[in-house]
C-alpha positions in Angstrom: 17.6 134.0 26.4 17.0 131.5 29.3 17.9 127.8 28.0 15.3 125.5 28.3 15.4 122.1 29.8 13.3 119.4 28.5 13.6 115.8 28.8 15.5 113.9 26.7 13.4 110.7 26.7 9.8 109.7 25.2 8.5 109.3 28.6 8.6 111.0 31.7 6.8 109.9 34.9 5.8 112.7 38.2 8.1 112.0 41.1 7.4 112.6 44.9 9.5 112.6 48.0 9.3 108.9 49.7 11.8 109.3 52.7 13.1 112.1 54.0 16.5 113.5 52.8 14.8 114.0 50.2 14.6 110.7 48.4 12.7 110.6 45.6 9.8 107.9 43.6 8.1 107.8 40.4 4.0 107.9 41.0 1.3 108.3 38.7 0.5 108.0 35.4 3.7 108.1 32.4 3.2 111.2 30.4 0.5 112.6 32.4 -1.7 109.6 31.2 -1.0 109.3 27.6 1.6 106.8 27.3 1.7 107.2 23.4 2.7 111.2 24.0 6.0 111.9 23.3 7.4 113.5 26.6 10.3 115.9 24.4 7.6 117.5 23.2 5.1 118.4 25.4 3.9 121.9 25.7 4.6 122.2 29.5 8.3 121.6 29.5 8.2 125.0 27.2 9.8 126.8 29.7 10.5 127.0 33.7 12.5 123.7 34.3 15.9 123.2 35.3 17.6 119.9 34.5 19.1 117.4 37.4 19.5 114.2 39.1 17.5 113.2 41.9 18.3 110.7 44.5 16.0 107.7 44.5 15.1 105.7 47.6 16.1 102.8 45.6 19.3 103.6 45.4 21.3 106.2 43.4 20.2 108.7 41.1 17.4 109.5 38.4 17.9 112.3 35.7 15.0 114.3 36.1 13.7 117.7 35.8 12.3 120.4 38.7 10.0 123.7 38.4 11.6 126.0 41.1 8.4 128.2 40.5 5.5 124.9 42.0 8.1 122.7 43.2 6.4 119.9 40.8 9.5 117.3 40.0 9.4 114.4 36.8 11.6 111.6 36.6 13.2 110.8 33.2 12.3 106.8 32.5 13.8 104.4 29.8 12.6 102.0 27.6 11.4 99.7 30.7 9.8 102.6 32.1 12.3 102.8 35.2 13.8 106.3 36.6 17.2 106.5 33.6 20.4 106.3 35.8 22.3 109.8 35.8 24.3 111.0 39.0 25.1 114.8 39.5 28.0 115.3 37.9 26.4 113.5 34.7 23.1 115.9 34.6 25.3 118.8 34.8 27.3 118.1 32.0 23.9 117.6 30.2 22.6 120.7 31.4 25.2 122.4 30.2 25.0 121.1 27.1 21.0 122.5 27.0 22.5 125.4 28.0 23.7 125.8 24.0 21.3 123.9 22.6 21.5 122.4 19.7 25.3 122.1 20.1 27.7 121.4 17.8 30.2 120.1 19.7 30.9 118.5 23.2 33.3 120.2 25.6 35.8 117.7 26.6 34.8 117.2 30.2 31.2 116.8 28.9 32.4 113.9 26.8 34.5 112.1 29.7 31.0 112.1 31.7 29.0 111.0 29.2 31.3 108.3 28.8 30.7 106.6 31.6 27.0 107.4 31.3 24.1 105.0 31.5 23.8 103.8 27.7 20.5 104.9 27.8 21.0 108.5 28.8 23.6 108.1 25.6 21.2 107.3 23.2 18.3 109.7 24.3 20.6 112.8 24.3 22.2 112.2 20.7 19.0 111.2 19.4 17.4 114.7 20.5 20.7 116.5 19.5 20.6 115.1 15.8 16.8 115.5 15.7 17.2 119.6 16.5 20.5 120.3 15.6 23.7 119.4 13.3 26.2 117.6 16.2 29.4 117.4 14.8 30.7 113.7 14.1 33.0 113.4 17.0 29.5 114.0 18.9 28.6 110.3 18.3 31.7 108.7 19.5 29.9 109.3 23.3 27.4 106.2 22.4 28.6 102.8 24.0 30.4 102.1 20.9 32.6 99.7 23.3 29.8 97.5 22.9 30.3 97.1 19.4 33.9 96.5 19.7 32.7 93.6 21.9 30.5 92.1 19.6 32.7 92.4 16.4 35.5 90.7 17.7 33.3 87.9 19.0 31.8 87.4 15.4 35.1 87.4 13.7 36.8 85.3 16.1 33.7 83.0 15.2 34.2 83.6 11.4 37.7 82.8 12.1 37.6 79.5 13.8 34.2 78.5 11.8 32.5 77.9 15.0 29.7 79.9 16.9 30.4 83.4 19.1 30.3 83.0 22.5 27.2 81.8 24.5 26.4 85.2 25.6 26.6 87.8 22.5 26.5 91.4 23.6 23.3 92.9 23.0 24.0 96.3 20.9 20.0 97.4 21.4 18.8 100.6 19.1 21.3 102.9 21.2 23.4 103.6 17.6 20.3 105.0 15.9 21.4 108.2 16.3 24.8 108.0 14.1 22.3 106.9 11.3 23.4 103.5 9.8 21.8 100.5 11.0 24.9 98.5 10.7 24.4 97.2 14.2 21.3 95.5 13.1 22.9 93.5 11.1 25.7 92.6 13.2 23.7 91.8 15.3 21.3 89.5 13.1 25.1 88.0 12.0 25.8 86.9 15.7 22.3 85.3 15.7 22.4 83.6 12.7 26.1 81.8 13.4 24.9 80.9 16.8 22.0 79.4 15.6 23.8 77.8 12.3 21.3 79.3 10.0 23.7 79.7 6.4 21.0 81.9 4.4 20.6 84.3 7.4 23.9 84.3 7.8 24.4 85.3 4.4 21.7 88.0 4.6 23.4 89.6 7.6 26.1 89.7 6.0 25.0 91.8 3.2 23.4 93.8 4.6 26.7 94.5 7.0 28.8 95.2 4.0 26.1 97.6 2.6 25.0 99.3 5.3 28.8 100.1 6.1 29.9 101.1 2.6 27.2 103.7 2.9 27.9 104.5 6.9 28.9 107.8 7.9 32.0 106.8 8.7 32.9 110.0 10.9 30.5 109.2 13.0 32.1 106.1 14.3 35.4 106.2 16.6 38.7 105.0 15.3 38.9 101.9 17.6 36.0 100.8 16.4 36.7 100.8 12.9 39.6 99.2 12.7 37.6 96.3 14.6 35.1 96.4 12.0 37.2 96.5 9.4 39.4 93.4 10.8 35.7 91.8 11.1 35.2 92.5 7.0 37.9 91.4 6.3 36.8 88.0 8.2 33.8 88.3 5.7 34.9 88.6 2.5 37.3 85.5 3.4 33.7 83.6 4.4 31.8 85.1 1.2 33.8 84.6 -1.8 30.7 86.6 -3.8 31.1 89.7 -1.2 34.9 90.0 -1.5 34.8 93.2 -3.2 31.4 95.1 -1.1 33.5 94.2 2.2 36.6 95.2 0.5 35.0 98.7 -0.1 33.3 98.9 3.3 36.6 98.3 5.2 38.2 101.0 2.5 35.4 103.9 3.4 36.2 102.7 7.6 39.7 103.9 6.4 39.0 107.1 5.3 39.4 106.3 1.4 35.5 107.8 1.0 34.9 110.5 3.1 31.2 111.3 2.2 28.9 108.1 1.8 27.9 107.3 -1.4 23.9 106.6 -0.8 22.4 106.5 2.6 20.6 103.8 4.0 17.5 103.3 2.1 14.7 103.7 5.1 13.2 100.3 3.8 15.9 98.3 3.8 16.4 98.2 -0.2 20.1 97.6 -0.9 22.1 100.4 -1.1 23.8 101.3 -4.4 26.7 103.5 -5.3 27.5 105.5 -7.9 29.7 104.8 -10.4 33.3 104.1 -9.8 32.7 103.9 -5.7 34.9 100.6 -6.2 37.3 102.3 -8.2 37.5 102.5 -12.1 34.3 101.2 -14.2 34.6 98.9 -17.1 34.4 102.3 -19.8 33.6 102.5 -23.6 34.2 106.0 -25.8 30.8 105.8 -27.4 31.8 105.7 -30.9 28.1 105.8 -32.2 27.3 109.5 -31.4 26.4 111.5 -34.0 30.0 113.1 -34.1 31.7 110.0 -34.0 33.3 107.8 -36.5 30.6 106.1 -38.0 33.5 103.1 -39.3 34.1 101.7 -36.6 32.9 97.6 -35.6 32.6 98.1 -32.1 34.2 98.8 -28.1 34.9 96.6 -25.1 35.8 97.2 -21.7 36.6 94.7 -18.7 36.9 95.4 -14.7 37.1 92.9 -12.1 35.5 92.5 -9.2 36.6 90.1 -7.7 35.1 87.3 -7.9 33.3 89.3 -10.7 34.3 90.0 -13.6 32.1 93.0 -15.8 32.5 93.0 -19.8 30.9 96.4 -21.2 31.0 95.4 -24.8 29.2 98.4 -27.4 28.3 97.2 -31.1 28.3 99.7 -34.1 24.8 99.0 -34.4 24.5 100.7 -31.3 23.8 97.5 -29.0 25.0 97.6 -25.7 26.0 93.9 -24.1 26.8 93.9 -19.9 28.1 90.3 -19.2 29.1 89.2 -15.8 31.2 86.4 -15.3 32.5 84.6 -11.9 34.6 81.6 -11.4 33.0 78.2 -9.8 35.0 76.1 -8.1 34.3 73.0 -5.3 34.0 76.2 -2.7 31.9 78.6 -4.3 29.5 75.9 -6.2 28.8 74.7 -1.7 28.5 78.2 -0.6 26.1 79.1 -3.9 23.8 76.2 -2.9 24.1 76.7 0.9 23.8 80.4 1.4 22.4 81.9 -1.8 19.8 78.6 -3.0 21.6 78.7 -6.0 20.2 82.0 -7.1 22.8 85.1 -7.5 21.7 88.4 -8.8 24.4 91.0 -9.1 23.2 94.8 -8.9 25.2 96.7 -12.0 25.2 100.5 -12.4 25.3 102.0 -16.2 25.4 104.8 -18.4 24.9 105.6 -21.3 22.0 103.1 -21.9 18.2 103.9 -23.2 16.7 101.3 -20.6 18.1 103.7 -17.7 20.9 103.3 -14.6 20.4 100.2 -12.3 19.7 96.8 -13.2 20.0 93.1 -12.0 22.7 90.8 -13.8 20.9 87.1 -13.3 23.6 84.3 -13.0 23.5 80.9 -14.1 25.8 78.6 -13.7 28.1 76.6 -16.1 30.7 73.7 -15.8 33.2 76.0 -14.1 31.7 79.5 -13.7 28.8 81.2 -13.6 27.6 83.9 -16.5 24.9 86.7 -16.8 24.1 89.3 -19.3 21.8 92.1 -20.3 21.4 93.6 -23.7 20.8 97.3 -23.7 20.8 100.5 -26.4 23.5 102.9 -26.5 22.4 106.8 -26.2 24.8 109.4 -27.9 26.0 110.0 -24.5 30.1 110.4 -25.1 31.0 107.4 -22.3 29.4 104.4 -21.9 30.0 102.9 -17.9 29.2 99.8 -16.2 30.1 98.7 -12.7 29.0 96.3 -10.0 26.5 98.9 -8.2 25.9 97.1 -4.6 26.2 93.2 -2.9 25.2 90.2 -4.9 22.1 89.4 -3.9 20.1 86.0 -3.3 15.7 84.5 -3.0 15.9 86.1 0.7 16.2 89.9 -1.0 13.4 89.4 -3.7 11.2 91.5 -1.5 14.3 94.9 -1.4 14.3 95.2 -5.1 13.4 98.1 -6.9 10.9 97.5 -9.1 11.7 99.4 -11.6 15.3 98.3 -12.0 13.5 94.7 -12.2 11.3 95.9 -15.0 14.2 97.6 -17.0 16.1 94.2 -16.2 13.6 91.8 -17.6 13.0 93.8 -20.4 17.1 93.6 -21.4 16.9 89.6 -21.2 19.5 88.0 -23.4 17.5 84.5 -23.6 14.0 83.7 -23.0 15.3 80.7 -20.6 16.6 83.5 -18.2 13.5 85.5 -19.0 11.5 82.3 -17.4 14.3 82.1 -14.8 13.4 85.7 -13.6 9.8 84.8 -13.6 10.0 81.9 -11.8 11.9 84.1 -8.9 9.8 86.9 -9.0 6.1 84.4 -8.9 7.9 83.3 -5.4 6.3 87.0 -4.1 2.6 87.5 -3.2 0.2 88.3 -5.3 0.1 92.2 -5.6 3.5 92.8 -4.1 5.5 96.0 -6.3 8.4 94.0 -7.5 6.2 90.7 -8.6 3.6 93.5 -10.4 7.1 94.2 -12.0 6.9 91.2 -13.9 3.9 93.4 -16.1 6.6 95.9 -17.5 8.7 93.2 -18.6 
């Protein structure tokens, strides 16, 4: 069966001979008119067209495509609409790989081309290759990860000297869609919001950092540039007291302690959570108030830190289930509370073994010297009883993110009607109509 060559980018543009050699222009309409088309799929690159690079009369070469059979010749554009840069050598180690398509795997000279491939070509092969097929992870490590490296150690040298990166930040662009984590967002958003001294978006990027890496596919990333990523979370968990132990877990998975994520980013942008026990062992109770157990005994409690965090799971013989979260408050943490969280901390908290259901939102308020949250819930006859920090703390900024049913099981496992108001006062901060302030109804 005879490969076929399509193109590899949304649009594609007709090209004709403008000085003799040949040399080659774009002319006419993109997409044959309909700009909104999506070139990789149009019916009449089906069959008949070989893949190659054509020489521009503006210089160097455009990856395009040819139909021996009428001669007829389009030029690959990128997201400017201009001819995407590819010379020979780097369309015939993409029509090679067409050649298997989808492949699995890149041969080694394939890789060292693509490496020194325009960024854009990068992208707009892995992104068709993951669409259509099952690339293997070292597939990914073609995209201009060395622009990440960049960028990561120019925010934590910034994070490290408690000044602003450099004047010119690199510009990491969508070209890491294809490995699947938008991580680079957010770094990106980071090196924004220290340039511009923002300390709420600063603290928003860097949540969303720490989640979206925790739940990256690691693989998919190349060595180097995890190890600068992890150095950079570890610059963030020494600027974030409250994220110590998210980046803590984040630079863990970068080291290989988690091979498979534990949740995939959620498509819109709800904070990720893990199951329990992805930061190691969960506070645990034997639920003694089962209908096989010993019906004598006063009660159970459990403690895990993390840190700053600490998580109490405490179980009552008459079957009451009390999650309390504690955190210390000191000069630092009370500035970087009011500064970068507006003095509102929720933390996410996986359990089991409750009636109310899995995830909820531990509300913190602060105290002379710390702050303190809790829920109260009702033990099933499930034999354990587990509660763990499930995700980042969170601040006001990711009221919108919630889930809203986690918030509606949350408010309805309020200790104290003052937090009960609290909660309400946060959630009333959303527009009318919005899912997680129509929470509020359950609750």
């Amino acid at each position: 069966m005879t490969a076929a060559h399509r193109p590899l980018t949304v649009w594609v543009q007709a090209a004709r001979t403008a000085r003799p050699g040949p040399l080659w222009a774009a002319h006419g309409p993109v997409n044959d008119g309909d700009e909104r088309a999506d070139a990789r799929h149009m019916a009449r690159f089906s069959t008949g067209w070989e893949r190659c690079a054509l020489p521009l009369a503006d210089g160097g070469h455009g990856l395009g495509l040819t139909e021996p059979a009428t001669g007829e010749a389009v030029l690959e554009l990128d997201d400017f609409g201009r001819p995407l840069p590819a010379e020979p050598a780097t369309a015939g180690a993409v029509a090679a790989i067409e050649r298997r398509w989808p492949a699995h795997r890149l041969e080694p000279d394939e890789e060292a081309r693509l490496h020194d491939a325009d960024p854009g070509l990068r992208y707009s092969l892995l992104d068709r290759l993951a669409a259509e097929g099952r690339p293997g992870p070292e597939c990914f490590h073609v995209l201009p990860w060395e622009r990440v490296d960049r960028l990561a150690d120019q925010v934590t040298a910034a994070l490290a000297s408690g000044g602003p990166p450099v004047p010119d930040p690199v510009r990491l662009h969508h070209y890491f869609a294809p490995a699947g984590s938008r991580f680079t967002a957010a770094l990106e958003q980071l090196a924004f919001a220290l340039s511009s001294g923002d300390p709420r978006l600063r603290r928003v990027a860097t949540t969303a950092l720490c989640a979206r890496l925790a739940g990256a596919a690691t693989g998919r990333v190349p060595q180097t540039t995890r190890e600068r990523l992890r150095l950079l979370l570890d610059a963030v968990g020494r600027d974030d007291a409250f994220l110590h132990a998210t980046a803590a877990l984040a630079a863990d998975r970068l080291a290989g302690a988690f091979p498979t994520p534990y949740a995939p980013p959620e498509p819109d942008g709800r904070a990720i959570a893990w199951r329990t026990l992805a930061y190691g062992r969960a506070a645990s109770v034997r639920n003694r108030f089962a209908p096989a157990a010993d019906a004598g005994s006063t009660g159970s409690e459990d403690t895990v830190r993390r840190a700053p965090f600490t998580l109490t799971l405490n179980v009552r013989s008459t079957g009451r289930l009390y999650v309390t979260v504690t955190a210390p408050l000191d000069p630092a943490t009370t500035d970087l509370l009011a500064r970068a969280y507006d003095e509102v901390l929720l933390l996410p908290v996986q359990v089991t073994g409750a009636a109310e259901g899995h995830e909820v939102y531990v509300l913190l308020r602060s105290l002379a010297d710390r702050l303190a949250g809790d829920l109260e819930m009702t033990a099933t006859t499930e034999p354990d009883i587990t509660a763990d920090q499930a995700g980042p703390p969170l601040g006001p900024a990711d009221l919108p993110s919630l889930d809203p049913e986690a918030v509606r099981r949350t408010l309805a496992c309020q200790v104290r009607e003052s937090d009960r108001r609290r909660w309400r006062g946060l959630l009333e901060r959303l527009p009318d109509g919005h899912p997680v302030r129509r929470a509020m109804e359950g609750g």
